[in-house]
PATORVEX-677215 format. One record per residue (C-alpha): x, y, z; residue in one letter; residue number from 1. Coordinates in steps of 0.1 Angstrom, whole numbers. Each point is the difference from the previous one (the first is absolute). Example, Ala and Ser with C-alpha at 12.3 -4.5 7.8 and 13.67 -1.06 7.14 Angstrom:
<rs>
[r [123 -45 78] a 1],
[r [14 34 -7] s 2],
</rs>
This chain:
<rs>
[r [-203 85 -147] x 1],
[r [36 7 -14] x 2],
[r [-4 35 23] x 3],
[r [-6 -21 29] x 4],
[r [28 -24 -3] x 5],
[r [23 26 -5] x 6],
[r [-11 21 31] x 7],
[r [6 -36 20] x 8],
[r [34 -3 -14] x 9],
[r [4 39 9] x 10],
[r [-6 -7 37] x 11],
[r [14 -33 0] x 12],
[r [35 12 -10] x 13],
[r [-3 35 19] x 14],
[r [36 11 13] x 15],
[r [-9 -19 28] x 16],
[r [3 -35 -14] x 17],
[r [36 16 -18] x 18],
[r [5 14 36] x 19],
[r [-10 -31 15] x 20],
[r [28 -24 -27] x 21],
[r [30 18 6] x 22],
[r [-5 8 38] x 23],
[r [-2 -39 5] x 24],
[r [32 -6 -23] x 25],
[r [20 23 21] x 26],
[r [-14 -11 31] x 27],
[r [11 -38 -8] x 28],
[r [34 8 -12] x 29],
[r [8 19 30] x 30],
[r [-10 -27 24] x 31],
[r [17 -31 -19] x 32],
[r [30 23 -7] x 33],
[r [-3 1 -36] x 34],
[r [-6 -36 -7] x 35],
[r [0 8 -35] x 36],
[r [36 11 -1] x 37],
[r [14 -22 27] x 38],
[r [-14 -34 -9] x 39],
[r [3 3 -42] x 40],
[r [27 -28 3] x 41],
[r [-21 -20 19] x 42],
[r [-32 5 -23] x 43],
[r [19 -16 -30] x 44],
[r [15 -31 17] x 45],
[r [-36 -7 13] x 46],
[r [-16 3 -32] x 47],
[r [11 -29 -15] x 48],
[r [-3 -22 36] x 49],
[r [-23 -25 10] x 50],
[r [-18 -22 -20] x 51],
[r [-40 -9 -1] x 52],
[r [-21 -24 21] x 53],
[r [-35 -13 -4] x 54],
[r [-15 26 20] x 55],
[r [22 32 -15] x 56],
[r [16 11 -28] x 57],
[r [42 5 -1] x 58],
[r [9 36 7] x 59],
[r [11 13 -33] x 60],
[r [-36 -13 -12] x 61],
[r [-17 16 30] x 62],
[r [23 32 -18] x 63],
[r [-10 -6 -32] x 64],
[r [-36 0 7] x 65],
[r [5 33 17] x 66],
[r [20 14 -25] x 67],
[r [-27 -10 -26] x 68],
[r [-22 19 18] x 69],
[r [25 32 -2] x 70],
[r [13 -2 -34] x 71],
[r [-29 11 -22] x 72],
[r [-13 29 -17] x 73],
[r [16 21 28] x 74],
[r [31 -8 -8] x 75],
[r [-8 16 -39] x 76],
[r [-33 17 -2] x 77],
[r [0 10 31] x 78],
[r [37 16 2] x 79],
[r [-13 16 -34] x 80],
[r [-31 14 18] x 81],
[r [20 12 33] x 82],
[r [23 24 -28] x 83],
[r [-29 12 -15] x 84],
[r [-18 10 28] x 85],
[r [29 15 19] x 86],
[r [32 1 -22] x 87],
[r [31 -13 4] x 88],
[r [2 7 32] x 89],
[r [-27 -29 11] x 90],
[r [25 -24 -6] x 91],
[r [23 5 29] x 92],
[r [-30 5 23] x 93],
[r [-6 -38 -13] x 94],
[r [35 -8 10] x 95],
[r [-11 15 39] x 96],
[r [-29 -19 -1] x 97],
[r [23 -32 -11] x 98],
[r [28 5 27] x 99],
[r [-26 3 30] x 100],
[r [-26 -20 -11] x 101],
[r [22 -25 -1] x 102],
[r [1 0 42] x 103],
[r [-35 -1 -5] x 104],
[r [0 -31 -20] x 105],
[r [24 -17 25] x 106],
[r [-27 8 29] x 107],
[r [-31 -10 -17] x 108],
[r [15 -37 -20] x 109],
[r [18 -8 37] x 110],
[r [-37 4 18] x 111],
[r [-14 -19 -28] x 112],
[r [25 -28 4] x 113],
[r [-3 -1 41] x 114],
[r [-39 -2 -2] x 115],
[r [-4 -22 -28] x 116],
[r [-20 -34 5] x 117],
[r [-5 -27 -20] x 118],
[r [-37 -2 -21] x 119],
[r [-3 -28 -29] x 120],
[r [33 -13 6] x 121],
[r [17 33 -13] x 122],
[r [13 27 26] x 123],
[r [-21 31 -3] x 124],
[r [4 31 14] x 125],
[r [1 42 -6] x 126],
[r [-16 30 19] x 127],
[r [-33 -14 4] x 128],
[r [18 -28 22] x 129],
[r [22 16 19] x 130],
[r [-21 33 14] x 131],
[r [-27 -33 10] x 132],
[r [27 -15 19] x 133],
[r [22 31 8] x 134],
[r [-22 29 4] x 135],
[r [-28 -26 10] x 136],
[r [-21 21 -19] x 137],
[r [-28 -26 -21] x 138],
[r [-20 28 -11] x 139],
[r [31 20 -16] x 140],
[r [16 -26 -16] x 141],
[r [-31 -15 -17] x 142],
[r [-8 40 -12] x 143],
[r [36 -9 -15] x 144],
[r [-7 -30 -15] x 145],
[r [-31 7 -16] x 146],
[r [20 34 -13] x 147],
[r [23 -24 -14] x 148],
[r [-19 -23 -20] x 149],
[r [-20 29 -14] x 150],
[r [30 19 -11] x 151],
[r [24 -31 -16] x 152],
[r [-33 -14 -16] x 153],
[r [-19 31 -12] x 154],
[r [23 35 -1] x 155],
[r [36 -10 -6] x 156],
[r [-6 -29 -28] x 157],
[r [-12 27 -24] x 158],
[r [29 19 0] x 159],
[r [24 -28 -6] x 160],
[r [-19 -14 -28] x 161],
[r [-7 30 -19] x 162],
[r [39 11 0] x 163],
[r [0 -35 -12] x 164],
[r [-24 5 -29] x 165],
[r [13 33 -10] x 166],
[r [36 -5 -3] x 167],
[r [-9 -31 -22] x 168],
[r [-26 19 -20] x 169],
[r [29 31 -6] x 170],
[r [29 -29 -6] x 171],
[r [-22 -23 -24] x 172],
[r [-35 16 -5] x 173],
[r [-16 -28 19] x 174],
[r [-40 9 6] x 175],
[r [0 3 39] x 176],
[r [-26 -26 5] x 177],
[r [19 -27 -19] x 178],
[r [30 12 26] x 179],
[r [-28 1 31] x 180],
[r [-12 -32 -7] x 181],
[r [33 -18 -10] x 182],
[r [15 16 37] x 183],
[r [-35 -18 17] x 184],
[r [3 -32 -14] x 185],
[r [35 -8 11] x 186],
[r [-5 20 35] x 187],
[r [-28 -31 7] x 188],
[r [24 -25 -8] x 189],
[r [26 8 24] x 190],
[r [-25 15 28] x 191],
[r [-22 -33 -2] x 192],
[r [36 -20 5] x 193],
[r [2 16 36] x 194],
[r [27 20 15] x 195],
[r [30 -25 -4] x 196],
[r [-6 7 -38] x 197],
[r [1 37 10] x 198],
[r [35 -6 19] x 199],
[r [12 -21 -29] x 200],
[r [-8 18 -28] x 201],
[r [10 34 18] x 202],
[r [36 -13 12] x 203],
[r [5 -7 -42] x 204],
[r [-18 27 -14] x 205],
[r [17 28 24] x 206],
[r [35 0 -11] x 207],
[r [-7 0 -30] x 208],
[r [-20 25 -7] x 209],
[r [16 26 23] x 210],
[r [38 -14 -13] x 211],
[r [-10 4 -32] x 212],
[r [-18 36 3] x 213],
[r [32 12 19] x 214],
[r [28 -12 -24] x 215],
[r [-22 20 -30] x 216],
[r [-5 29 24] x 217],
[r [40 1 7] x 218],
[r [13 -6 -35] x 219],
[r [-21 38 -4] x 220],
[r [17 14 29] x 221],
[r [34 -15 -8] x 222],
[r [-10 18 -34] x 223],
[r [-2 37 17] x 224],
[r [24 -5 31] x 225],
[r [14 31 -4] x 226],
[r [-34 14 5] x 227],
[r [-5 -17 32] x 228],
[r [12 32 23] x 229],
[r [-22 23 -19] x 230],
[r [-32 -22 4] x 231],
[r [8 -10 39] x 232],
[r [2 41 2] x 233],
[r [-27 7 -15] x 234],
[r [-26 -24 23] x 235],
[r [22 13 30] x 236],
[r [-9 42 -11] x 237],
[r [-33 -12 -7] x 238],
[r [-5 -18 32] x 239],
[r [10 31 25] x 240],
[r [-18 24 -28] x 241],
[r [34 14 -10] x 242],
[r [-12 -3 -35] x 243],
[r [-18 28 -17] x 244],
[r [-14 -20 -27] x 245],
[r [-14 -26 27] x 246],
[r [-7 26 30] x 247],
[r [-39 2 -6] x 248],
[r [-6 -35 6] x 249],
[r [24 -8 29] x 250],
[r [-26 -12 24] x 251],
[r [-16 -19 -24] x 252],
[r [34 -19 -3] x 253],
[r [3 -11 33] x 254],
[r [-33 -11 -1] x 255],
[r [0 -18 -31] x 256],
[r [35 -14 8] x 257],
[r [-13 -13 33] x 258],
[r [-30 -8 -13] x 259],
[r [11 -27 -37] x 260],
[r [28 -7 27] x 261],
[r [-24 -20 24] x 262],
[r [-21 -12 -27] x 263],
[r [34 -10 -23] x 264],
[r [15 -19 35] x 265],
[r [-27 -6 21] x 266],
[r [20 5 32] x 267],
[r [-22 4 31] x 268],
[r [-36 -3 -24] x 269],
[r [-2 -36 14] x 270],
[r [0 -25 -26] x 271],
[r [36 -14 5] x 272],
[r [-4 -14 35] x 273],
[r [-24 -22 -19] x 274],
[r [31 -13 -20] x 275],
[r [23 0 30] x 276],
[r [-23 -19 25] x 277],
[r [-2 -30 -28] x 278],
[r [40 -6 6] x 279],
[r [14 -25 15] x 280],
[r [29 18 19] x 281],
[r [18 -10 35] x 282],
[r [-5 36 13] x 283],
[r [-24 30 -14] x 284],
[r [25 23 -1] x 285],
[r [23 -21 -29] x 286],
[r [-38 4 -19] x 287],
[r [-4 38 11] x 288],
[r [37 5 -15] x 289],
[r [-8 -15 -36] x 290],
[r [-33 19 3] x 291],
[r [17 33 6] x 292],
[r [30 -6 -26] x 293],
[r [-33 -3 -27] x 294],
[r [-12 33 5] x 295],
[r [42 12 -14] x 296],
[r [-9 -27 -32] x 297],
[r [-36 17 -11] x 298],
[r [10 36 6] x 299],
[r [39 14 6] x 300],
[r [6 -31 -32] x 301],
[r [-33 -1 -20] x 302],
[r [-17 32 4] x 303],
[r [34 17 -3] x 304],
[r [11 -13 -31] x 305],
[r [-30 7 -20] x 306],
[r [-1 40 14] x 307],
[r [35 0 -16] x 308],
[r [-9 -17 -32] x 309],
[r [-29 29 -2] x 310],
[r [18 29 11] x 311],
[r [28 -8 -21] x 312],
[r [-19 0 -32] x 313],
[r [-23 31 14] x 314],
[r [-27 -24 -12] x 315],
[r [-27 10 25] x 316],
[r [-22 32 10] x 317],
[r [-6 17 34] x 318],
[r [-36 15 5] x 319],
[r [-7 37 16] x 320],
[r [-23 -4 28] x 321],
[r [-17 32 -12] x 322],
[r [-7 -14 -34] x 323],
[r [22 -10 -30] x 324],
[r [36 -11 0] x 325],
[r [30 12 14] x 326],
[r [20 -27 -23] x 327],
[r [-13 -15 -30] x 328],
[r [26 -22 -21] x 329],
[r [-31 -22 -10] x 330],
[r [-30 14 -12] x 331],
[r [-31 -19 1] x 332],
[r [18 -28 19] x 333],
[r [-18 -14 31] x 334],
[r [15 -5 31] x 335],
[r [7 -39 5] x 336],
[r [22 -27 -12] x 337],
[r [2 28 -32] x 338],
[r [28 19 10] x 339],
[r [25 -28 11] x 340],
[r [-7 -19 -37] x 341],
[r [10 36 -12] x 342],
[r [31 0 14] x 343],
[r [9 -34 -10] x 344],
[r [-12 12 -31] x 345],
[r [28 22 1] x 346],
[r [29 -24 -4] x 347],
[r [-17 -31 -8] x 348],
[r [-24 7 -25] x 349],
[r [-12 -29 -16] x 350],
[r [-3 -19 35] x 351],
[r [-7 32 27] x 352],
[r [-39 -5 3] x 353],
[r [1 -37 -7] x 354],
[r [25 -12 31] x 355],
[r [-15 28 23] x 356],
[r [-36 -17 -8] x 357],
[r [15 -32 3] x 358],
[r [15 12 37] x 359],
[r [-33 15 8] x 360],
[r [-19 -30 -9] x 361],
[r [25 -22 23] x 362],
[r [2 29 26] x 363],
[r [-41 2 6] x 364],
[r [-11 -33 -3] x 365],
[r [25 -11 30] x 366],
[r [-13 23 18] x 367],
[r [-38 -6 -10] x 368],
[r [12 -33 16] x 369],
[r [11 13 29] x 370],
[r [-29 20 4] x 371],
[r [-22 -33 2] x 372],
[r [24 -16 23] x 373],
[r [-5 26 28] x 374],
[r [-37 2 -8] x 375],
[r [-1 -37 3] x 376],
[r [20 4 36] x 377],
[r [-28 24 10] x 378],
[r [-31 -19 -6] x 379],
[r [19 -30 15] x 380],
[r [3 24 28] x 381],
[r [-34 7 4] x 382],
[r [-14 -36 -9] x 383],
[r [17 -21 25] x 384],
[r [-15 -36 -15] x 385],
[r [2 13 -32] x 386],
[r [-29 8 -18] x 387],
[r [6 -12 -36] x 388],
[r [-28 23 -18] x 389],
[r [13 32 13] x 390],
[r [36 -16 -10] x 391],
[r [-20 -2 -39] x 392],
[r [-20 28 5] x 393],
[r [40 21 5] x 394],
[r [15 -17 -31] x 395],
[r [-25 9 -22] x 396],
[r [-1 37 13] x 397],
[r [35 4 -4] x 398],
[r [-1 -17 -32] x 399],
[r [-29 28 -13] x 400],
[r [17 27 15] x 401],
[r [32 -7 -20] x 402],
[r [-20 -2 -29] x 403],
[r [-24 31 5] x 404],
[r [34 18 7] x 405],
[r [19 -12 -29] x 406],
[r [-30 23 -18] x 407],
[r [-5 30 18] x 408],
[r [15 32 -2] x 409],
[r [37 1 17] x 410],
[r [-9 32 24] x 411],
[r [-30 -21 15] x 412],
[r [24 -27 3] x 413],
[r [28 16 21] x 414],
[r [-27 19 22] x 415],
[r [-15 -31 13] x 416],
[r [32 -14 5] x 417],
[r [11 25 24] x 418],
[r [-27 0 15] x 419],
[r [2 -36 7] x 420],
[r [42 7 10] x 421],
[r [-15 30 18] x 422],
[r [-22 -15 23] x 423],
[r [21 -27 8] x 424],
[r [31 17 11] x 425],
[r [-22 22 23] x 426],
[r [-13 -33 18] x 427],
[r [37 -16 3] x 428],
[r [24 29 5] x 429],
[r [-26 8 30] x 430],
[r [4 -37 12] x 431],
[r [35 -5 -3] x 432],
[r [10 35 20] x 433],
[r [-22 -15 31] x 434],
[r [16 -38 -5] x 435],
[r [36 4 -13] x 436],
[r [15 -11 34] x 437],
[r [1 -35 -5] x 438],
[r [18 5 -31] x 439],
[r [21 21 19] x 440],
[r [10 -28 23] x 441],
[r [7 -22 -25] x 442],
[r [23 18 -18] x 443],
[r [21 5 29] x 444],
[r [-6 -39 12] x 445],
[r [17 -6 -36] x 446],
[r [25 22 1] x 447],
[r [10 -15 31] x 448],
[r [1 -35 -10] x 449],
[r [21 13 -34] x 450],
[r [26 18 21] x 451],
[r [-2 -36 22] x 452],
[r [12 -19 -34] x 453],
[r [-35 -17 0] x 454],
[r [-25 -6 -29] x 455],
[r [-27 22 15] x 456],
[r [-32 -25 13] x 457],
[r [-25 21 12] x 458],
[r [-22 -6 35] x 459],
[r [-30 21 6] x 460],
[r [0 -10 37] x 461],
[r [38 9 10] x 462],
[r [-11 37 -16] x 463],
[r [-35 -3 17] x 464],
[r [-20 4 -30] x 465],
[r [-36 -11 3] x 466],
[r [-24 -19 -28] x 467],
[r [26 -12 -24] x 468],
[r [-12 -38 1] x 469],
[r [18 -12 -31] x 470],
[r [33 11 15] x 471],
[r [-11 -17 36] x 472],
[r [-12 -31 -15] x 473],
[r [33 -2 -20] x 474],
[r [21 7 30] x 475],
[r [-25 -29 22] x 476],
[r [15 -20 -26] x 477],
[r [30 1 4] x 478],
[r [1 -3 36] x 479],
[r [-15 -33 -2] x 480],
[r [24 -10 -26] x 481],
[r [27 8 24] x 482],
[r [-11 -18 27] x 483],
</rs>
């Protein structure tokens, strides 16, 4: 079975998939003109903008859910992983992925805010919704619905739960099941509360966990500033295989980089439109922005300030894809959540494995949260009345597979997990390359009304984009008002 999986995960994240990632990131940037760059102003005066109603959630919670849903083990087992799989050198290829992916993420959270409709009182929305209304493809989007649901409540659980259970069973030798079932208990207390719980307890837990992970992280880097140059030289050598130490595993750095760097921010896998479409915003675009300015938080901020704290301290190894290790400053240490409590270790020795645990344990379980969230926004999908025995029957899978995962051996863990990211990048960065033209439009619609001195509103029929009833009905409403 274990041979099986991994020859799944093998074709699933082929160099075409890598091929497929950074292809769309450069197409995107090209035809919005770098948004990334351009708009980074913009992205932080929207963040904090806009408040909730009773149908969505504010936009800094609609980024705070998404940013759950980034900021997890990726962000410290998985930048650990990317090293010791393909050096020093993955690291930067995390940084491409970051900086075009994040023209990814504004295409795919501005499609999920235009098609969004209201279900249950809440705005829902995300791939499934928009390549129904866009592509007007039923069959395709319920293949990624049901993709979905399978992936946030079955494959990618596991590997957020386990991180969770072995950094607290390294920091305080806590049995794993007591962690496991501890991590259960309170995810069905805030998943039964429904996703304004989610929102709420995401827009609190958020800053604090990833403020308080990145002042510890830069208090170590303040400590070896003068090291800086040498480490930013070394991931650059290693990147272009201009390092000899590093030269036998330069491909597998690019494909490790891109690979943790898709699973770490998510950009163009499909799970933040889910996030974006529950905003209540005055034009997709101000949602796309915040969306795109998350993808900088989780990787060029998070991810890059742990692959400091690790290279600084050398506390990591990097495996020889012909057997054995090519570095090895940690013998007998697994690769995981390990080799960032080792580096904290270095400089913080009573409290290194404790805080890092502590961060891990905040880090996962938001995004186990999130995970629910967009499995929740699936099923809704695909159950248009609402069918409240599946809506059980999804809890209490999720709620296992966090468990079962917490459990389990960490490789098993992170190969279903990518599998589950795998999969589901395939089915969106498809979608979004056929349907990226209305989010086109409307960034230039808003650019417009910005250059105009307006606040941006946004009208699907002045820009002659079909099926995005919410918008209509808003815009019908209006017009009546007027008159």
């Amino acid at each position: 079975m274990e041979n099986f999986i991994n020859s799944i995960n093998d074709i699933v994240w082929s160099n075409a998939l890598i091929i497929l990632c950074l292809g769309a990131g450069i197409y995107f940037s090209i035809i919005t003109r770098f948004l990334q760059l351009r708009y980074l102003r913009e992205m932080l005066r929207l963040l904090f903008k806009g408040e909730a109603s009773e149908k969505g959630v504010s936009s800094f919670q609609a980024f705070s859910i998404a940013i759950a849903g980034r900021v997890g083990t990726g962000n410290i087992a998985g930048v650990a992983t990317a090293i010791a799989m393909g050096g020093p050198g993955a690291v930067f290829w995390m940084w491409v992925i970051a900086f075009l992916g994040s023209a990814s993420a504004f295409v795919e959270a501005t499609l999920g805010q235009i098609y969004k409709q209201v279900k249950d009182g809440e705005y829902r929305g995300g791939p499934a919704y928009y390549i129904e209304k866009g592509l007007g493809m039923k069959w395709y989007a319920v293949v990624f619905a049901v993709a979905t649901i399978v992936s946030m409540a079955l494959f990618l659980p596991g590997v957020q739960s386990n991180s969770i259970a072995s950094g607290i069973n390294a920091a305080f030798n806590v049995p794993v099941e007591i962690t496991g079932g501890a991590i259960t208990v309170l995810l069905a207390l805030i998943i039964f509360g429904g996703v304004k719980r989610i929102g709420k307890v995401a827009e609190i837990a958020v800053p604090f966990m990833a403020g308080a992970y990145i002042l510890m992280t830069l208090v170590i880097i303040a400590l070896n500033v003068t090291e800086i140059p040498d480490v930013l030289s070394l991931i650059i050598r290693s990147a272009f295989d201009a390092e000899p130490a590093f030269a036998g595993v330069f491909g597998m750095a690019i494909a490790w980089g891109v690979k943790r760097g898709i699973y770490s921010n998510e950009a163009g896998q499909g799970t933040a439109p889910h996030a974006a479409a529950a905003a209540e915003v005055s034009h997709p675009v101000k949602q796309g922005l915040v969306q795109a300015f998350s993808v900088y938080v989780d990787t060029l901020l998070v991810c890059t300030a742990t692959a400091f704290m690790i290279l600084f301290t050398g506390q990591y190894n990097v495996q020889n894809p012909e057997g054995g290790f090519i570095v090895e400053n940690l013998p007998g240490i697994a690769i995981g959540p390990a080799y960032t409590q080792q580096a904290v270790n270095t400089y913080f020795p009573t409290l290194g494995s404790g805080f890092v645990a502590i961060s891990l344990l905040l880090f996962a379980f938001t995004t186990i949260m999130a995970y629910y969230y967009i499995a929740e926004t699936n099923l809704s999908y695909l159950s248009n009345k609402g069918n409240k025995i599946a809506l059980w029957a999804l809890r209490l899978l999720i709620l296992a597979a966090t468990f079962y995962g917490s459990v389990k051996t960490a490789e098993s863990a992170w190969v279903l997990g990518d599998i589950g990211v795998g999969v589901m990048a395939w089915l969106n960065v498809v979608a979004i390359l056929f349907l990226h033209k209305p989010a086109i439009r409307a960034l230039k619609d808003y650019h417009a009304q910005l250059k105009a001195g307006k606040d941006p509103v946004f009208s699907p029929k002045k820009l002659h984009i079909k099926n995005a009833e919410e918008w209509d009905k808003e815009e019908e409403k209006k017009e009546v008002y007027a008159n």
